[in-house]
C-alpha positions as CSV (number, residue, x, y, z in Angstrom):
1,X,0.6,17.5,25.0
2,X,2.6,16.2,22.3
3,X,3.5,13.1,24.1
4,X,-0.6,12.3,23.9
5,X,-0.3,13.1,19.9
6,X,2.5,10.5,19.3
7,X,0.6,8.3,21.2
8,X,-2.3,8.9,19.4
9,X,-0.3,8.9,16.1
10,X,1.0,5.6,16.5
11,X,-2.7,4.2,17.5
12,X,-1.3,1.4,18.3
13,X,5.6,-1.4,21.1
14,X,8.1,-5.7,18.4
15,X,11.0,-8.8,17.5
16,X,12.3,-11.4,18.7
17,X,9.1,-12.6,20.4
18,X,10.0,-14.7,22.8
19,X,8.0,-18.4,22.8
20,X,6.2,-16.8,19.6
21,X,4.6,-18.8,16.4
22,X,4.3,-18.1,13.1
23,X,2.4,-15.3,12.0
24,X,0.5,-17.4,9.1
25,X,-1.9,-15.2,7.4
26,X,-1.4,-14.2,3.6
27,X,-3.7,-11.6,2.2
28,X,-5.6,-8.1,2.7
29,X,-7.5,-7.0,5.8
30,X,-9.2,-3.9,6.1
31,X,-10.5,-3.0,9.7
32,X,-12.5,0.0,10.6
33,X,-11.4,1.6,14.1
34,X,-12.8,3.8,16.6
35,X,-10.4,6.2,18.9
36,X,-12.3,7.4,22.0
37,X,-10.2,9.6,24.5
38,X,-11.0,9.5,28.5
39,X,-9.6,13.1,29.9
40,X,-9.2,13.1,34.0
41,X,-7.1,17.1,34.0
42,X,-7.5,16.3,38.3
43,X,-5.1,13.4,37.3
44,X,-2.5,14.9,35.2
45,X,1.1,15.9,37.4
46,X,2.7,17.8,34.5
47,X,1.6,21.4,34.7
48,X,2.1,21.8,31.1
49,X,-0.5,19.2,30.1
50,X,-3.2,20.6,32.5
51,X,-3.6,24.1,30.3
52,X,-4.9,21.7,26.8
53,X,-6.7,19.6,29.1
54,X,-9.4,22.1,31.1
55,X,-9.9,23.3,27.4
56,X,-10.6,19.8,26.1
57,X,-13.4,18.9,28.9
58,X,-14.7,22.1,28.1
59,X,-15.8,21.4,24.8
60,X,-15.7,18.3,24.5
61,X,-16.1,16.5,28.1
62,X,-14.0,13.8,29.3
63,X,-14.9,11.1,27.0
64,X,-15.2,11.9,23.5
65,X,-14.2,10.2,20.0
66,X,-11.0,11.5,18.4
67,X,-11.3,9.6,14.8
68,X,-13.0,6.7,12.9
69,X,-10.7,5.8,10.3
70,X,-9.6,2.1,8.2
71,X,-6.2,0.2,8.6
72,X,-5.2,-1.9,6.0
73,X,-2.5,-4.4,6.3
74,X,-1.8,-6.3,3.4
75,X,0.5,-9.6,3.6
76,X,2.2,-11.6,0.3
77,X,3.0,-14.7,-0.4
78,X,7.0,-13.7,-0.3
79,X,6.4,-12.5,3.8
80,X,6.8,-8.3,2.7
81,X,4.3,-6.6,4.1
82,X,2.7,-3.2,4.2
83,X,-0.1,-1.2,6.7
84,X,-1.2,1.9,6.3
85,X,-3.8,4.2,7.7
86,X,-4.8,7.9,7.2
87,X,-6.5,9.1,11.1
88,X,-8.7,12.1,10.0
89,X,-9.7,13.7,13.5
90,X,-13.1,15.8,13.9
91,X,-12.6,19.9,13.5
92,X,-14.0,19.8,17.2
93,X,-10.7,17.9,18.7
94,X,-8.3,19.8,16.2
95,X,-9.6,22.9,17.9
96,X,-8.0,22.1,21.0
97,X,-4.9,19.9,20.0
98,X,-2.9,21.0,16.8
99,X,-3.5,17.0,15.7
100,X,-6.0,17.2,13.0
101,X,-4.8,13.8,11.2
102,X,-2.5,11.0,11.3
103,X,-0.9,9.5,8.5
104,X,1.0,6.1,9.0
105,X,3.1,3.6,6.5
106,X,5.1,0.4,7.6
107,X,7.0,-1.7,5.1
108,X,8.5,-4.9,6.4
109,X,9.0,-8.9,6.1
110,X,7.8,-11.4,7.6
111,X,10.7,-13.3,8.9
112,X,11.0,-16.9,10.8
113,X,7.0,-15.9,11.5
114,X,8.1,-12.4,13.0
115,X,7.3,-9.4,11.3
116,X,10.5,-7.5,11.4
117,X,9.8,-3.9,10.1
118,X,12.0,-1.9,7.1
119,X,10.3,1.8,7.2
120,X,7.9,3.5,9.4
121,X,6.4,6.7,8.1
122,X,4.0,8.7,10.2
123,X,2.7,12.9,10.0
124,X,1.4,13.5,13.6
125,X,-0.8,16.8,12.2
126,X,-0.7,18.9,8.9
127,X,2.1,21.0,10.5
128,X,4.0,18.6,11.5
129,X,7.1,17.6,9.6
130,X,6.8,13.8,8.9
131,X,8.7,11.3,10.6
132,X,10.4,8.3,9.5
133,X,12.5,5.5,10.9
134,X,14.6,3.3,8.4
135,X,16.0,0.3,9.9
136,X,20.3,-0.8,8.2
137,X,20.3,-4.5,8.9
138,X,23.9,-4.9,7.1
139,X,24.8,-2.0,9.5
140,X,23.1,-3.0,12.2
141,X,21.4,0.8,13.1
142,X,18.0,2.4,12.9
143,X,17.8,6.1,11.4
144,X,15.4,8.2,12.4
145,X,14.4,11.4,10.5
146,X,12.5,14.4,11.4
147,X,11.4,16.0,7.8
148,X,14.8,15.6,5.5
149,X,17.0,15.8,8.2
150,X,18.9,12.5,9.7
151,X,18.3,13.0,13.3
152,X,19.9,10.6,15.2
153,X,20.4,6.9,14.6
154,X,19.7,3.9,17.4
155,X,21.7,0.1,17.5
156,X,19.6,-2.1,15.5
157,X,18.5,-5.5,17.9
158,X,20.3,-8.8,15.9
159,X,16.7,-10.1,14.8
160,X,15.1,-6.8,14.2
161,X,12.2,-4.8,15.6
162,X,9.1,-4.7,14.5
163,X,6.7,-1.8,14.1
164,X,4.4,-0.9,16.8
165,X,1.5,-1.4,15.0
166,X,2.4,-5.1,13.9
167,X,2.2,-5.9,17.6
168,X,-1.7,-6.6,17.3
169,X,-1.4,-8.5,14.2
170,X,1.4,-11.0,15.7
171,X,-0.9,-13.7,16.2
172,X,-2.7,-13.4,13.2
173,X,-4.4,-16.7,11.6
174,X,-3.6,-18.8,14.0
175,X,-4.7,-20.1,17.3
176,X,-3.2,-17.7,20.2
177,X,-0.8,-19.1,22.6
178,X,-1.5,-17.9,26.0
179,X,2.1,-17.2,26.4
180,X,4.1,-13.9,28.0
181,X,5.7,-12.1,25.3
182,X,9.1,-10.6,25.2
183,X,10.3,-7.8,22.2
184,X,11.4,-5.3,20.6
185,X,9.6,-2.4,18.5
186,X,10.0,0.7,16.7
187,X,7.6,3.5,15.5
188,X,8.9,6.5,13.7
189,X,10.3,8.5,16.7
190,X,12.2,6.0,19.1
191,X,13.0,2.0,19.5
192,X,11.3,0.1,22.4
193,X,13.5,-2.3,23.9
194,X,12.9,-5.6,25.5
195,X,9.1,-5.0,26.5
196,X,7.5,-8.2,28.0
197,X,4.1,-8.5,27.6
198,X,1.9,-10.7,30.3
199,X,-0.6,-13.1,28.9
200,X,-4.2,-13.6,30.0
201,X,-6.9,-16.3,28.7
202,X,-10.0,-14.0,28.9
203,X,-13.8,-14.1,27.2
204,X,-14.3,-11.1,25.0
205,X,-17.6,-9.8,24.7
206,X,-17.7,-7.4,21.3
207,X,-21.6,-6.6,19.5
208,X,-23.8,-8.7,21.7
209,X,-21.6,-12.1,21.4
210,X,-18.6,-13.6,23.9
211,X,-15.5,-15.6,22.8
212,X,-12.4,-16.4,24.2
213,X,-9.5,-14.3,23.8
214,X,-6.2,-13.6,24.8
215,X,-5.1,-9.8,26.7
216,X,-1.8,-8.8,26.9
217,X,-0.7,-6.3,29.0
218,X,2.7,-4.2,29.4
219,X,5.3,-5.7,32.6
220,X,5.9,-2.0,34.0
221,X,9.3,-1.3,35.1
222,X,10.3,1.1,38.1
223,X,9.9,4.9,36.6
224,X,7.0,3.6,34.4
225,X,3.6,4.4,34.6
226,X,2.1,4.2,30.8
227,X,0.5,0.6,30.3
228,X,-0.5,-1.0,27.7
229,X,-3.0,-3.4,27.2
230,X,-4.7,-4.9,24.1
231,X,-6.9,-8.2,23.2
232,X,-7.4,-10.6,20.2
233,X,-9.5,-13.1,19.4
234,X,-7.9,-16.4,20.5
235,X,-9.4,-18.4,17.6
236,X,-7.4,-16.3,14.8
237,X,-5.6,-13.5,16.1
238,X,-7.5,-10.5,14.9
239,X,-7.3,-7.4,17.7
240,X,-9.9,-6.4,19.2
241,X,-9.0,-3.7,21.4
242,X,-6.0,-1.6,22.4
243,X,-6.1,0.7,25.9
244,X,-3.4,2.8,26.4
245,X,-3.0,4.4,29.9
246,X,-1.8,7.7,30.6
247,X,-3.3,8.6,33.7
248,X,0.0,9.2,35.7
249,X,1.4,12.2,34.1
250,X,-1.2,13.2,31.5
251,X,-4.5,12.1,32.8
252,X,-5.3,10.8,29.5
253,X,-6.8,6.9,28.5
254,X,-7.0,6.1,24.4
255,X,-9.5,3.3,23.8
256,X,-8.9,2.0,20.1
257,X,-11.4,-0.7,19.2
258,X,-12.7,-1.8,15.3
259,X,-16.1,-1.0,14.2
260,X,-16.6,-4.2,13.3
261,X,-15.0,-7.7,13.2
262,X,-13.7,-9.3,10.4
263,X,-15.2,-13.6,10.2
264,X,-12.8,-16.2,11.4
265,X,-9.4,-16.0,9.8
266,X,-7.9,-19.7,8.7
267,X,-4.1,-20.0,8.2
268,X,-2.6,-19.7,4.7
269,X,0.2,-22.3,3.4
């Protein structure tokens, strides 16, 4: 179960992006996101999950909404950057998971049109101790803390990683290469290393009107089983959805889509 909270907690796996432009857009955008949950307990092989999951369909069924909630990523002139988002979760859900919000903080920079992250700060539930990874690049490691404590530390990648949650906003105002992606990321609880991420030229349909976009989705390696898959618009970047799968070991599907869509982004110079 607590493997579907840090999912969940990180809503949304990045560096050295391989064939990758310039992320170009300076400024403030505030989306509104949905989180719906899709609960299969028939599908889930670890006994431990099973338990939460017969008493989630129980009350709330197999498809419900975990949280509504606004991410703001704000971009400077200089390339720092920050996005933050606090996830309140309905007293339904935190009556059968112990995650009853999500708070989330990334610093970072903008570098050579990567966003290359500095400090991820996340609280996966109100009893949680927070989490937070701080990444040395003179020292070349990642530290990642549990509360005050320095847990463990991780080799820092020669051009950085990027957090997790930067991954939708790679692209953003600009036109979308339809080109596989190869990185790096970190959230506040582990590095992922050399993802590659296939490319797609798809139409999007979102509130009654169709556009092209661009889907990525996660390049599984043997032992695997959780994809990854999100879209953005093609014209500018802006995500539109993120579907995480979980099906293999916790019969679980998170479905993160905005409320609404911001209007075309244009690049800033």
């Amino acid at each position: 179960m607590k493997k579907i909270i840090h999912l969940l907690g990180a809503s949304v796996v990045l560096a050295t992006a391989t064939g990758a432009q310039a992320l170009s857009y300076v400024g403030e955008l505030r989306t509104p996101y949905i989180i719906n949950v899709t609960v299969d307990p028939k599908a889930a092989t670890l006994p431990e999950v099973k338990p939460y999951l017969e008493k989630a369909t129980k009350v709330l069924g197999t498809n419900f909404q975990v949280a509504s909630f606004e991410e703001v990523l704000t971009i400077k002139k200089d390339g720092t950057y920050q996005v933050k988002s606090i996830i309140p979760t309905g007293s339904v859900v935190s009556t059968v998971t112990p995650l009853d919000k999500v708070l989330r903080l990334g610093d970072g920079k903008i570098v050579n049109g990567i966003p290359v992250a500095s400090k991820v700060v996340e609280q996966r539930g109100s009893s949680e101790p927070s989490l937070m990874a701080l990444t040395n690049d003179k020292l070349k490691k990642i530290y990642f803390y549990r509360g005050k404590d320095n847990v463990r530390t991780e080799d820092l990648p020669a051009a950085g990683v990027t957090d997790i949650v930067m991954l939708g906003y790679l692209y953003l105002g600009q036109q979308v290469p339809v080109k596989n992606v190869t990185i790096s990321a970190v959230d506040a609880k582990r590095p992922f290393l050399n993802q590659t991420l296939k490319a797609t030229e798809t139409p999007i349909t979102f509130d009654g009107q169709t556009f092209p976009g661009v889907k990525f989705a996660r390049v599984l390696t043997p032992g695997e089983d959780a994809t990854l898959e999100f879209w953005v618009r093609k014209s500018d970047g802006v995500p539109i959805r993120l579907l995480i799968g979980l099906s293999g070991k916790y019969g679980v599907t998170i479905d993160i889509y905005p409320r609404k869509l911001p209007p075309l982004l244009t690049a800033q110079k």
